[in-house]
FISE-247298 format. One record per residue: residue number from 0; y, z, x of N, C-alpha, C in turn. Coordinates in nm, 2 decimals. Layout:
BEGIN
    nr     n_yy     n_zz     n_xx    ca_yy    ca_zz    ca_xx     c_yy     c_zz     c_xx
   NUM        Y        Z        X        Y        Z        X        Y        Z        X
...
REM end
This chain:
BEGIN
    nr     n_yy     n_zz     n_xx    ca_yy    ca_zz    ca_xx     c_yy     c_zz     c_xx
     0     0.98     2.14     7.44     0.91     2.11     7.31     0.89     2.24     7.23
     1     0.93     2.25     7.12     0.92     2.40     7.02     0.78     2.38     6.98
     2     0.73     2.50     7.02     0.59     2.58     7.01     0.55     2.56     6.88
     3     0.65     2.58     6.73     0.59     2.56     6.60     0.54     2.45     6.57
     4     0.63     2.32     6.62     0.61     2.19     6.61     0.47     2.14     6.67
     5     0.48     2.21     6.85     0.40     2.13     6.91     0.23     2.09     6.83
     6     0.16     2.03     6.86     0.03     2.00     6.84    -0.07     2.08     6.83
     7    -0.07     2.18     6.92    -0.12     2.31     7.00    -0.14     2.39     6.89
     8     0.01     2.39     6.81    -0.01     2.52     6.71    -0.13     2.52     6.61
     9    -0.12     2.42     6.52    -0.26     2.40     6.46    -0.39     2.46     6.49
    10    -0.42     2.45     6.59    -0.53     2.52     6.68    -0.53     2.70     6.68
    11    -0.42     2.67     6.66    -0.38     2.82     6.70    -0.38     2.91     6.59
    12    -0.30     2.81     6.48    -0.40     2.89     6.37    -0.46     2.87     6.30
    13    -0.59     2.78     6.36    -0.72     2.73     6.29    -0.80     2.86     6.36
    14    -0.75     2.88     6.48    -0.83     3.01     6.60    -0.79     3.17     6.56
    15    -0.66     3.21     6.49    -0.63     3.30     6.44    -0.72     3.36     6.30
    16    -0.76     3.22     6.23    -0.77     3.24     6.09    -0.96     3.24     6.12
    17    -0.99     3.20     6.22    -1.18     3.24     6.27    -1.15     3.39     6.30
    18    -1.07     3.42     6.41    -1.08     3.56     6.45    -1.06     3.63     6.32
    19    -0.99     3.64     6.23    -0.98     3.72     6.10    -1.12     3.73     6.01
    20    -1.11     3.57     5.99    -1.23     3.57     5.89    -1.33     3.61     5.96
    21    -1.37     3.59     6.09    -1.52     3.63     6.15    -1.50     3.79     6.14
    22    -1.40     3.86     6.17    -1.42     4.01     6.14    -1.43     4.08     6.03
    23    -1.37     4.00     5.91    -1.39     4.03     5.80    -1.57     4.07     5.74
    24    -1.59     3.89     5.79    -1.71     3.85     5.77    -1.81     4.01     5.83
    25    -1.81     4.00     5.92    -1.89     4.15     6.02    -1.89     4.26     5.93
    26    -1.77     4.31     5.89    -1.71     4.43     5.87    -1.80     4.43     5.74
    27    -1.73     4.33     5.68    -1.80     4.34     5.49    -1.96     4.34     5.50
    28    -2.01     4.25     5.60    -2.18     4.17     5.59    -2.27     4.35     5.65
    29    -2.20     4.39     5.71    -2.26     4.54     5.76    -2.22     4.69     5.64
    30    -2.13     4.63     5.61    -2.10     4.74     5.50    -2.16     4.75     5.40
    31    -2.20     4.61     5.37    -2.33     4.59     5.23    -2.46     4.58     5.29
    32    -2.48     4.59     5.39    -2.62     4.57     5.42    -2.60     4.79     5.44
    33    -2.53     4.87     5.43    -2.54     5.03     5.45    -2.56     5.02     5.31
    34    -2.50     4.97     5.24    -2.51     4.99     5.11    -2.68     4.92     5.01
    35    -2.72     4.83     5.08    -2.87     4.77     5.03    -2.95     4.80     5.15
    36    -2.96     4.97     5.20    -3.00     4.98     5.32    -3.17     4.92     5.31
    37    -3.23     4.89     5.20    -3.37     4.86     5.19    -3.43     4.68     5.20
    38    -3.26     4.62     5.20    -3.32     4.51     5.26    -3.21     4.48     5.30
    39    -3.19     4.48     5.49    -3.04     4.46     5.50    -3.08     4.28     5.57
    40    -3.15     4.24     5.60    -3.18     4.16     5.65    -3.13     4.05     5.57
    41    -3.24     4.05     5.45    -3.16     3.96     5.30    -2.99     3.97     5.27
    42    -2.92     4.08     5.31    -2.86     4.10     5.25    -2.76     4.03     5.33
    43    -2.76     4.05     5.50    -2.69     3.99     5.58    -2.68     3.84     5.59
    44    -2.82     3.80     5.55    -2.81     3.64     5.52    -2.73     3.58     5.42
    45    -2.72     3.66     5.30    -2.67     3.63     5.18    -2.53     3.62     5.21
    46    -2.47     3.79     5.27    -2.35     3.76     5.27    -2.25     3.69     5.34
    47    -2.42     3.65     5.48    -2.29     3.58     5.57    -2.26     3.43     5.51
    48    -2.38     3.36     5.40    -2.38     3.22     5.39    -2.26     3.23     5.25
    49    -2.22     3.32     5.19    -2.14     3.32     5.10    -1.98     3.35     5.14
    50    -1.96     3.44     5.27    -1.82     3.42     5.35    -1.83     3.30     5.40
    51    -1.91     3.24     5.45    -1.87     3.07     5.50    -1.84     3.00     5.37
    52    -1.92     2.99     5.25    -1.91     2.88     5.20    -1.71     2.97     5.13
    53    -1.65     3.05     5.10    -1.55     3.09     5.06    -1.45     3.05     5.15
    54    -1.47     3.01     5.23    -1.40     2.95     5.35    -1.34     2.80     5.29
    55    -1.49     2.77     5.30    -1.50     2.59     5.30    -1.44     2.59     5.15
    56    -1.49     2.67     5.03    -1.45     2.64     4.90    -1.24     2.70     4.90
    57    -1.20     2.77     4.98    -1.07     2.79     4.94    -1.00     2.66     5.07
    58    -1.09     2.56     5.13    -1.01     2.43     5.17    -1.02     2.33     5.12
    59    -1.16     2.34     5.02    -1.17     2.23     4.93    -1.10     2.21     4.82
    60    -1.03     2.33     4.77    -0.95     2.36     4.64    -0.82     2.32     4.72
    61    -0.74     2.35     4.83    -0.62     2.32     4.87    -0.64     2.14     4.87
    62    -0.71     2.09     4.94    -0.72     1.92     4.96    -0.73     1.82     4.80
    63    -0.83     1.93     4.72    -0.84     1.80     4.59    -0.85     1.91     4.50
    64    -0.72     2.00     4.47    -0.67     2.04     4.37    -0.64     1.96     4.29
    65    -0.58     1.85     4.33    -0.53     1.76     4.23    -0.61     1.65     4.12
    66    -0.73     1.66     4.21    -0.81     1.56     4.14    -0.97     1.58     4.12
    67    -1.03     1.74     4.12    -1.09     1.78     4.11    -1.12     1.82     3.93
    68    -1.19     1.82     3.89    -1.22     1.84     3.73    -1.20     1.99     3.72
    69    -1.11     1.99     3.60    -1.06     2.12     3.56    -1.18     2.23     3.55
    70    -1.27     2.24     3.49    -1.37     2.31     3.50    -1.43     2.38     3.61
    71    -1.42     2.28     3.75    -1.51     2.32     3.83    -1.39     2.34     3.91
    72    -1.24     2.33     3.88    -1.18     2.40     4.02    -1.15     2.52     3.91
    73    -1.18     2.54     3.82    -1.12     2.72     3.79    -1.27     2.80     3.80
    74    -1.34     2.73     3.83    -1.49     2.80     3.84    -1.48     2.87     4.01
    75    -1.45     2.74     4.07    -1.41     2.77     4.23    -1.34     2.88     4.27
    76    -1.24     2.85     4.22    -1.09     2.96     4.20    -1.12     3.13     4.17
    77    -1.22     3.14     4.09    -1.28     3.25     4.05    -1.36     3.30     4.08
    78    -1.43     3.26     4.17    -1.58     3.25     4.29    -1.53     3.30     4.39
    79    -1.42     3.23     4.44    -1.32     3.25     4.55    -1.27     3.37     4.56
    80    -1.20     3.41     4.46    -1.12     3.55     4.44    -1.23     3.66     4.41
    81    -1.36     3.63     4.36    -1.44     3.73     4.36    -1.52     3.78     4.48
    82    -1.53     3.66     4.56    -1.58     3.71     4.70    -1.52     3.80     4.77
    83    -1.36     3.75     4.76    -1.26     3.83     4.82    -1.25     3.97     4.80
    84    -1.26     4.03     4.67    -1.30     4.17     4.58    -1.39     4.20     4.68
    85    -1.53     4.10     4.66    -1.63     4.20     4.75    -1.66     4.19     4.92
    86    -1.60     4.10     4.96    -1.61     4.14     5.07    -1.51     4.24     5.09
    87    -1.37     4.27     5.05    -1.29     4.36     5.05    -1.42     4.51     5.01
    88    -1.44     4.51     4.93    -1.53     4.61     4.92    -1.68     4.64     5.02
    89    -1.66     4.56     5.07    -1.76     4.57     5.18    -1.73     4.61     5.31
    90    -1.61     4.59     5.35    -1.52     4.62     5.44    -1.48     4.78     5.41
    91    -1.44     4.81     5.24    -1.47     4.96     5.25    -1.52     5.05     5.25
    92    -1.69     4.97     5.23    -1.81     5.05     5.27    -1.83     5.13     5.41
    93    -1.78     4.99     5.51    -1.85     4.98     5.65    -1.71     5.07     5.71
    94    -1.58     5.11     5.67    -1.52     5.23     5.73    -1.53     5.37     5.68
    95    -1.54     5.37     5.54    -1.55     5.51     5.47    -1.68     5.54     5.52
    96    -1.76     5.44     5.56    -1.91     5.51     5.65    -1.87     5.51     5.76
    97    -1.78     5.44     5.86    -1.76     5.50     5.95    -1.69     5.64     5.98
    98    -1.60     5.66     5.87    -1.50     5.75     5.91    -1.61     5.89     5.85
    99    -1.71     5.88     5.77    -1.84     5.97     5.75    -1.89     6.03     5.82
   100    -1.89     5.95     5.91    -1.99     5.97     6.03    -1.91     6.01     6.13
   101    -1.79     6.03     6.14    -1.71     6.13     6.24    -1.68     6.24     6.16
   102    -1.64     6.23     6.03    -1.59     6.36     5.99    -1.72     6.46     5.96
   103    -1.83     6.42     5.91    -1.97     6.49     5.90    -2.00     6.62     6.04
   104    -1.99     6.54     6.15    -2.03     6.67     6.25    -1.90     6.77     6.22
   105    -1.78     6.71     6.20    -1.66     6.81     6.19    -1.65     6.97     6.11
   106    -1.70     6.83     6.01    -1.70     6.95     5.85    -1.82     7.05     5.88
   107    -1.97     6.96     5.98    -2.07     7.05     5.95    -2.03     7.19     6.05
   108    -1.98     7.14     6.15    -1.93     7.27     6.28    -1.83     7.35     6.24
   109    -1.77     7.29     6.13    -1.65     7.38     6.07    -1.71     7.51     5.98
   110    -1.86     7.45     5.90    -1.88     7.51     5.83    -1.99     7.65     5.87
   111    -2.05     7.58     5.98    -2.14     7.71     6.07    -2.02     7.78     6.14
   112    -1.89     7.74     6.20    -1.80     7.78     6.24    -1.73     7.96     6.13
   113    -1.72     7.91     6.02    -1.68     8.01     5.92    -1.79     8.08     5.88
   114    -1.92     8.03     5.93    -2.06     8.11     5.89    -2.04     8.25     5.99
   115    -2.06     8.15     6.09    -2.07     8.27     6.23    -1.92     8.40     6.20
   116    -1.85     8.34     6.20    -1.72     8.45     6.20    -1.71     8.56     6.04
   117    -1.78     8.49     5.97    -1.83     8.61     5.87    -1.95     8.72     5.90
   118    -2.02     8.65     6.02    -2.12     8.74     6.04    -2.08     8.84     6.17
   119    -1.98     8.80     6.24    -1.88     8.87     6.34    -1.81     9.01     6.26
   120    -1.73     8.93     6.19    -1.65     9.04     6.06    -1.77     9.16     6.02
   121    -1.87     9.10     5.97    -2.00     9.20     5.91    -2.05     9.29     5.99
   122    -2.09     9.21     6.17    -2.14     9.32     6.26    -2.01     9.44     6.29
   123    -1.92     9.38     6.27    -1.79     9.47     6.34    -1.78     9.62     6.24
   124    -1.82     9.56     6.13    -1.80     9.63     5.98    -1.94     9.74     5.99
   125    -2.04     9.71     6.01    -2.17     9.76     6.04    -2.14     9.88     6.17
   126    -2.06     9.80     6.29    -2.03     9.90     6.41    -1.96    10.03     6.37
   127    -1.88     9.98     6.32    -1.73    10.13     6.27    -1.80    10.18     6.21
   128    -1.90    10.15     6.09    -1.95    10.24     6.02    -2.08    10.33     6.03
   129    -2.13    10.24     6.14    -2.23    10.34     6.24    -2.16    10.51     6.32
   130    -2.08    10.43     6.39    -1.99    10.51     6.43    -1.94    10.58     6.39
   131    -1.85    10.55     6.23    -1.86    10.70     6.16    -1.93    10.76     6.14
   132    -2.06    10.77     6.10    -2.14    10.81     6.03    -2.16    10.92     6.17
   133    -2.21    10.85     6.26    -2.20    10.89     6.41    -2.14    11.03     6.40
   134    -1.97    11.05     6.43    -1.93    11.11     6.38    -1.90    11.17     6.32
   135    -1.91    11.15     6.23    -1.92    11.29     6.12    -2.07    11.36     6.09
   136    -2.15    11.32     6.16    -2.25    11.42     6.16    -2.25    11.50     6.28
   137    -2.20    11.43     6.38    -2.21    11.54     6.50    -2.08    11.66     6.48
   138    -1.98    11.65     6.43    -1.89    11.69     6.35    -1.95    11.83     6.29
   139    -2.06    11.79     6.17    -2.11    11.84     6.10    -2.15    12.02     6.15
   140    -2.24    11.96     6.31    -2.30    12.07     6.37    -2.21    12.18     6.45
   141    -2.24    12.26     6.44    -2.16    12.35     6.54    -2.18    12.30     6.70
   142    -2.08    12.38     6.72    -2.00    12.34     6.91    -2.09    12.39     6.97
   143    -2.15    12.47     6.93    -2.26    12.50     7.05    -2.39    12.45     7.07
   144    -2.41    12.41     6.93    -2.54    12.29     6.90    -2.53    12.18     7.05
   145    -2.48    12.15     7.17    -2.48    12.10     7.19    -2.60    11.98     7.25
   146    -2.72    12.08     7.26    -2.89    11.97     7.26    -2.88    11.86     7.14
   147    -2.84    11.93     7.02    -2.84    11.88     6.87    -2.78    11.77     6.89
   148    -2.64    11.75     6.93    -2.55    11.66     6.94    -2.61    11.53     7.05
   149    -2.63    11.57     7.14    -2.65    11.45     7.20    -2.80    11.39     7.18
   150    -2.90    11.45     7.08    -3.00    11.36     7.02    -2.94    11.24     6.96
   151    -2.83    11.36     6.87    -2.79    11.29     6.78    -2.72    11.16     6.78
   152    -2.67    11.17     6.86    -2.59    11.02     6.99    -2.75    10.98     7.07
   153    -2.79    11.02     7.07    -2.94    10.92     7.13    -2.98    10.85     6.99
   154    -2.99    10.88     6.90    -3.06    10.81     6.76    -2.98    10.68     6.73
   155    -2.84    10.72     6.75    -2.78    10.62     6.67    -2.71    10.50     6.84
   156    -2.70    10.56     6.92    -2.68    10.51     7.05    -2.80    10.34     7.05
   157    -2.90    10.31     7.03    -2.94    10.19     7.04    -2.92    10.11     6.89
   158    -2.90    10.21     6.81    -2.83    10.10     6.71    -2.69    10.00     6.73
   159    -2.61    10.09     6.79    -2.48    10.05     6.85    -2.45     9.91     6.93
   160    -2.60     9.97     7.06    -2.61     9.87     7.12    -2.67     9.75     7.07
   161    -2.76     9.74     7.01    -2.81     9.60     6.89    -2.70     9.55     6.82
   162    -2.56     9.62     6.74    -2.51     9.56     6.69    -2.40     9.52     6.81
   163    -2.36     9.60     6.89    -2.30     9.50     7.05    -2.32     9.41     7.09
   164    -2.49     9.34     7.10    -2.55     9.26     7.18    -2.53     9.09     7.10
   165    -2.57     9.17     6.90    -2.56     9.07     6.81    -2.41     8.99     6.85
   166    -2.32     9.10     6.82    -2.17     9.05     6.84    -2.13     8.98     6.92
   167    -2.18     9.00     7.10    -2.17     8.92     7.19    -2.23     8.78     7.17
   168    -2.35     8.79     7.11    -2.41     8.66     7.10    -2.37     8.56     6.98
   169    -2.30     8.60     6.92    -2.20     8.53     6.79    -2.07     8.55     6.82
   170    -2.04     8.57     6.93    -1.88     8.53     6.98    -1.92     8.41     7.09
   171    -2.00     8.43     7.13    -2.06     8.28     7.22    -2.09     8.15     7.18
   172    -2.14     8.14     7.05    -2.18     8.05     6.96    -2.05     8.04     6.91
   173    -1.94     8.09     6.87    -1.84     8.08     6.79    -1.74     8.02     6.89
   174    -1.73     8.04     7.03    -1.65     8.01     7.16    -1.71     7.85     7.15
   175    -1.89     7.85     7.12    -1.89     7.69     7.16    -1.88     7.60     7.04
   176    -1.86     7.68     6.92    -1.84     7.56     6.83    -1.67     7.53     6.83
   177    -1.64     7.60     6.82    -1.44     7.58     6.87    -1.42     7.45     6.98
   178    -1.52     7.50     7.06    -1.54     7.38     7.19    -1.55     7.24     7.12
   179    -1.67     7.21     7.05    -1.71     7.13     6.96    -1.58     7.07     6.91
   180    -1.57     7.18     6.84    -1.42     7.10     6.71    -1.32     7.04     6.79
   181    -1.29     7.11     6.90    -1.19     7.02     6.98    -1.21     6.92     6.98
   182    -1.36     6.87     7.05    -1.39     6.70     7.08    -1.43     6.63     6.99
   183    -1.48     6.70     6.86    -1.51     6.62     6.74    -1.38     6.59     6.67
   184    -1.25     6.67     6.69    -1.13     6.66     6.63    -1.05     6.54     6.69
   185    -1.07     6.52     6.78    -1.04     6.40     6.86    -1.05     6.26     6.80
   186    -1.16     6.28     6.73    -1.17     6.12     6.64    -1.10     6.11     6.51
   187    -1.09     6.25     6.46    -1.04     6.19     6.34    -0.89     6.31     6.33
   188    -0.82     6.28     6.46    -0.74     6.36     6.52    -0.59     6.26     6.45
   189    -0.61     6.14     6.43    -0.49     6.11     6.39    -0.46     6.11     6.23
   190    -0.61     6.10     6.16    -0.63     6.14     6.04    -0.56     6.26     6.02
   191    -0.59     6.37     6.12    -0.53     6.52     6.07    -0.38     6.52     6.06
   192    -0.35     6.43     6.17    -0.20     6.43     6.23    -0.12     6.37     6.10
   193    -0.16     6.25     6.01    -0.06     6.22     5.88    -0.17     6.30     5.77
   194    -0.25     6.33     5.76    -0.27     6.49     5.65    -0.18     6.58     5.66
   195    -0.10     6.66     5.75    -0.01     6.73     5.78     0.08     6.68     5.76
   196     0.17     6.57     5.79     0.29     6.48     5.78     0.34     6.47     5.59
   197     0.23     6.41     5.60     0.22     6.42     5.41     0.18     6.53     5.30
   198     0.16     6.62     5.39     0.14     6.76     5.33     0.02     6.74     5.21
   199    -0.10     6.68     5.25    -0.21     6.61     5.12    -0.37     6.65     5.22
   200    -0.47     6.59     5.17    -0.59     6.59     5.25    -0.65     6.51     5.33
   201    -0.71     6.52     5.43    -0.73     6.42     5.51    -0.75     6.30     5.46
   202    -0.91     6.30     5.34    -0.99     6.26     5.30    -0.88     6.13     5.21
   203    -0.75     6.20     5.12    -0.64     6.11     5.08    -0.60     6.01     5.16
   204    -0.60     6.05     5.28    -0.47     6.00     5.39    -0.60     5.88     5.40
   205    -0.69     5.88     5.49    -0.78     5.79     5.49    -0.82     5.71     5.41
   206    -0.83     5.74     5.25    -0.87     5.65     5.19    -0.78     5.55     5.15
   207    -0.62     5.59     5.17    -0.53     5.53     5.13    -0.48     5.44     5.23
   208    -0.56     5.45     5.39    -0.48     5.35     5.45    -0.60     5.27     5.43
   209    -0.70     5.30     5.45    -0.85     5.19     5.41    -0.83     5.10     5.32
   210    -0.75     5.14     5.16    -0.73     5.04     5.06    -0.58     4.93     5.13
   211    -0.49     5.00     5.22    -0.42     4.90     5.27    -0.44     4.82     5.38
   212    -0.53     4.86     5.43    -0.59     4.76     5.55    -0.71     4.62     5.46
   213    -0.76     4.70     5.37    -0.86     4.58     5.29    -0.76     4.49     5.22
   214    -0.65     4.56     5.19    -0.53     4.48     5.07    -0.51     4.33     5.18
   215    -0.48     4.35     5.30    -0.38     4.23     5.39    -0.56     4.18     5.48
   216    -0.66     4.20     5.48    -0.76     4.20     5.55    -0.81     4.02     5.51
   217    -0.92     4.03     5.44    -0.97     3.94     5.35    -0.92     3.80     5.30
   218    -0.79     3.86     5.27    -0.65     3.74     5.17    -0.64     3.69     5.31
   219    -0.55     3.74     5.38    -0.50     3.72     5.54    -0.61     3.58     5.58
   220    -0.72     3.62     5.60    -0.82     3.55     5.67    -0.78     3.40     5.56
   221    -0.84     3.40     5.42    -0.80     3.29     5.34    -0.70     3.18     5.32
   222    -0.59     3.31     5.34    -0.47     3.17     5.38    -0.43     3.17     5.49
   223    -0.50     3.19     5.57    -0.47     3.12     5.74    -0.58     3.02     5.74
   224    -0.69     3.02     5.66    -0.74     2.86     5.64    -0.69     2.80     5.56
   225    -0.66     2.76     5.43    -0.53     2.72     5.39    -0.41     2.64     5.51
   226    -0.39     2.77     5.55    -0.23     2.75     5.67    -0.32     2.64     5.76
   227    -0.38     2.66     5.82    -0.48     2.56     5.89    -0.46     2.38     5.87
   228    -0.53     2.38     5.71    -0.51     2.26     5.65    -0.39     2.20     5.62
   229    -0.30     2.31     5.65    -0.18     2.20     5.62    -0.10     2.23     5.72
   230    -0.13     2.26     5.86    -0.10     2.22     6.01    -0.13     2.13     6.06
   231    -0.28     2.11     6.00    -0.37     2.03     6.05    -0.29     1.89     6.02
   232    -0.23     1.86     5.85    -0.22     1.77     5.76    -0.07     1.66     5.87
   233     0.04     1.78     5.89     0.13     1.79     5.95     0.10     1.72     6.09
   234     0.06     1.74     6.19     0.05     1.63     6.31    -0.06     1.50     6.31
   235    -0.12     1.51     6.18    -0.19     1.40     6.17    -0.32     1.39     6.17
   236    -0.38     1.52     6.18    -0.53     1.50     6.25    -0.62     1.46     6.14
   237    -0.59     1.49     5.99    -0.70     1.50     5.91    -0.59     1.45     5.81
   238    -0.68     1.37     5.75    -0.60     1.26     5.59    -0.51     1.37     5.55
   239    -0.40     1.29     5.45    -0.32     1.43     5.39    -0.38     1.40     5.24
   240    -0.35     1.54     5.18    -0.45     1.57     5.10    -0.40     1.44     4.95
   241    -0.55     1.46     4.87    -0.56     1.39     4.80    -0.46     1.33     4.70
   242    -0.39     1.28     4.67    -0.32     1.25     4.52    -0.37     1.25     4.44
   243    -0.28     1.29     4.30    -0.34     1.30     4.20    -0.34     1.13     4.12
   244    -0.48     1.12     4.06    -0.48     0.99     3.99    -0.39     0.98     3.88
   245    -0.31     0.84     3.85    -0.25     0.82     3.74    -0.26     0.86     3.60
   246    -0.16     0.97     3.56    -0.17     1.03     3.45    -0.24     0.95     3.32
   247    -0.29     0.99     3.24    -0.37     0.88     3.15    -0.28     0.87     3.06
   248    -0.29     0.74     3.00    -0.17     0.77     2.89    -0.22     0.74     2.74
   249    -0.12     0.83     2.63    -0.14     0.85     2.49    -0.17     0.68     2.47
   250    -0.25     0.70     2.27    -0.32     0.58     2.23    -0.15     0.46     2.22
   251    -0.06     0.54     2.19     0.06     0.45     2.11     0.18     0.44     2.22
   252     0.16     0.51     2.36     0.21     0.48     2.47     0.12     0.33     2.52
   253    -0.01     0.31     2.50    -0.08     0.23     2.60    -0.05     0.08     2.44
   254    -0.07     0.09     2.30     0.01     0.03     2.20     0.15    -0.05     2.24
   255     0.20     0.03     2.27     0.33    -0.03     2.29     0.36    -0.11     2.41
   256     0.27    -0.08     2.52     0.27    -0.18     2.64     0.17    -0.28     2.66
   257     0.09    -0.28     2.55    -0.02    -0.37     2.50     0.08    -0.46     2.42
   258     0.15    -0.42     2.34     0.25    -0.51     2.23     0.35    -0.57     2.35
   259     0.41    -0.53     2.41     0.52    -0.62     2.53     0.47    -0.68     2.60
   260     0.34    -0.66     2.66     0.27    -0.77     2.69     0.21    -0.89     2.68
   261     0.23    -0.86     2.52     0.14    -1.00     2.42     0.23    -1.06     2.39
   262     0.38    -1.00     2.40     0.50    -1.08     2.36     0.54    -1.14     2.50
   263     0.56    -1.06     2.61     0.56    -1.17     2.76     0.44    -1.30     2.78
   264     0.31    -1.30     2.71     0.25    -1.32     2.72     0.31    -1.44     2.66
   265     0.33    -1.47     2.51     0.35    -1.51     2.45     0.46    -1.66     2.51
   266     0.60    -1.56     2.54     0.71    -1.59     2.58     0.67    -1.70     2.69
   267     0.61    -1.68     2.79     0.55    -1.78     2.91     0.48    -1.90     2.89
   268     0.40    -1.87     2.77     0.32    -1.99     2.71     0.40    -2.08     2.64
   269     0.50    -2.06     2.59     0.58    -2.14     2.53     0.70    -2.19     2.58
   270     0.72    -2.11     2.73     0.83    -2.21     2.86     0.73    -2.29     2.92
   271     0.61    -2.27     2.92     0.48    -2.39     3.01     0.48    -2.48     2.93
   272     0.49    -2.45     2.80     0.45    -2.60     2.65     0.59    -2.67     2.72
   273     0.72    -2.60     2.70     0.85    -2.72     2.69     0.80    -2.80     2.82
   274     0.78    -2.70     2.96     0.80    -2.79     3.11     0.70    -2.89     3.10
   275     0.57    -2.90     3.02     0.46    -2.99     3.01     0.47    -3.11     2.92
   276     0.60    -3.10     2.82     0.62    -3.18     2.70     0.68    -3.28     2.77
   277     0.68    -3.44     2.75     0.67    -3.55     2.81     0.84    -3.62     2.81
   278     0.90    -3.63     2.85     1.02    -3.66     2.82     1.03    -3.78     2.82
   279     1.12    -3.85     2.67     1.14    -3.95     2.66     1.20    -4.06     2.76
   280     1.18    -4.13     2.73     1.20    -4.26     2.83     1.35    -4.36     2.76
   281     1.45    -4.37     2.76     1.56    -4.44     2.70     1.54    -4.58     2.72
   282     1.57    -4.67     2.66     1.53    -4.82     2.70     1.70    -4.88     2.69
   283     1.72    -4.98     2.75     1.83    -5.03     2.77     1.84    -5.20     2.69
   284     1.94    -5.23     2.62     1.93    -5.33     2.51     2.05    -5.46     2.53
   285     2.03    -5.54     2.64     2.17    -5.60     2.62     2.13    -5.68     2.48
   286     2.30    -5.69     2.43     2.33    -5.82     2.35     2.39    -5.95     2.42
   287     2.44    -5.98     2.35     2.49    -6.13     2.39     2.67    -6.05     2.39
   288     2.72    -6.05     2.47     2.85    -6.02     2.54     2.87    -5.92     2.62
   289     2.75    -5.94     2.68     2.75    -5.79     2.83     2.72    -5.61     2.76
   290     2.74    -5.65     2.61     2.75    -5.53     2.56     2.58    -5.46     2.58
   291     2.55    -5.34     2.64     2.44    -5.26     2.64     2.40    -5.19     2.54
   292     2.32    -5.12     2.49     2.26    -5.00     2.42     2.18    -4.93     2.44
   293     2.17    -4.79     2.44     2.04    -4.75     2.46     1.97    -4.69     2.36
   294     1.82    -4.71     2.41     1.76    -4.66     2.26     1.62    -4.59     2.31
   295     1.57    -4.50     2.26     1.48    -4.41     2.25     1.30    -4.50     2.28
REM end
């Protein structure tokens, strides 16, 4: 028995088109509730009772498209497509907040990352220049000053070591934010991987697959209810959909079949007169020599 035909299938994509729409439904109903973070409770009520009825209203438009009053199926039609917009947009709340919230620790470790290594560069810059100075004053003294000299390297000797101690303790902090970035890089590690590819910014790369995942997301779910109703229609389980009622017709269309009518009308009544009209009776007349006649 082929699988597309069998019975089974309908189900299967009445069950495909719940898994879609119920994710959709999640993704958008949490993305606008970040977005109305002051009442998300209302908000999730709202949105979940408006993705069901978008459901029900894009199967009620496929069944009695045909015979639904023009007004209220382009009202429908437009209800429909706008839920779609925003649940689509709610679905790109609830990733661009997700994807926020990974890249946020990144950017922030990145950024104490380039703090600390300016302040590395600075103490390093502060060392050598101690050190010269160092230098060139002991320089300064004669060779035999030698008591002179080694004060002189006592004075500047615990400055040295303070900016050594700083240095070590901001190459530690700099060792564990690197650490960091590795496993924070991890999440949004494939993001970096087509930022490079495409030679663009992360922040590009991501927002561009976000609008293609919302593009096939939302629609997808819609007409696999749709697809549904007319699987369903197909093995029999549910009426097939409505027909359209008899076109109405013009004043001098419905004239003219009013006029052939009055003339069939007509025409009948006057084959009933002949069949009902009494037929004469002929009478038979002998004379006197066998001879007959007939007469009326």
């Amino acid at each position: 028995m082929d699988f597309v035909n069998s019975k089974t299938f309908p189900y299967l994509v009445a069950f495909s088109a719940g898994l879609v729409a119920f994710s959709a439904a999640f993704f958008s109903v949490f993305g606008l509730s970040k977005l109305f973070a002051g009442a998300q409770t209302s908000v999730v009520i709202m949105a979940g009772s408006l993705e069901f009825a978008k459901l029900v209203t894009a199967s009620f438009l496929y069944r009695y498209w045909n015979t639904v009053p023009t007004f209220l199926k382009n009202y429908l039609l437009v209800g429909t497509f706008v839920l779609i917009v925003i649940t689509s947009m709610g679905i790109f709340g609830y990733l661009s907040n997700a994807y926020q919230g990974a890249t946020t620790d990144f950017e922030k470790q990145s950024t104490i990352l380039m703090f600390k290594e300016d302040q590395l560069e600075q103490l390093t810059d502060d060392k050598e220049f101690l050190k010269l100075e160092m230098e060139t004053a002991i320089s300064e003294l004669p060779e035999n000053y030698r008591t002179a000299r080694k004060k002189l390297r006592a004075e500047y000797q615990p400055q040295i070591n303070e900016l050594n101690k700083q240095t070590l303790v901001i190459k530690q902090t700099i060792g564990d934010l690197k650490a960091k970035l590795v496993d924070t890089g991890v999440d949004v590690g494939p993001a970096i991987y087509l930022a490079r590819i495409f030679d663009t910014e992360i922040d590009t790369v991501v927002k561009w697959f976000i609008f293609i995942l919302i593009f096939v997301f939302d629609p997808l779910a819609v007409s696999l209810v749709i697809a549904a109703n007319m699987a369903f229609e197909q093995i029999g389980t549910v009426p097939m959909r409505v027909k359209p009622s008899q076109k109405k017709k013009r004043w001098w269309e419905m004239y003219k079949e009013k006029k052939k009518d009055i003339q069939i009308f007509n025409e009948n009544n006057e084959e009933k007169g002949k069949e009902k009209q009494p037929k004469e009776e002929k009478k038979k007349v002998i004379h006197k020599g066998g001879i007959t006649d007939e007469v009326k």
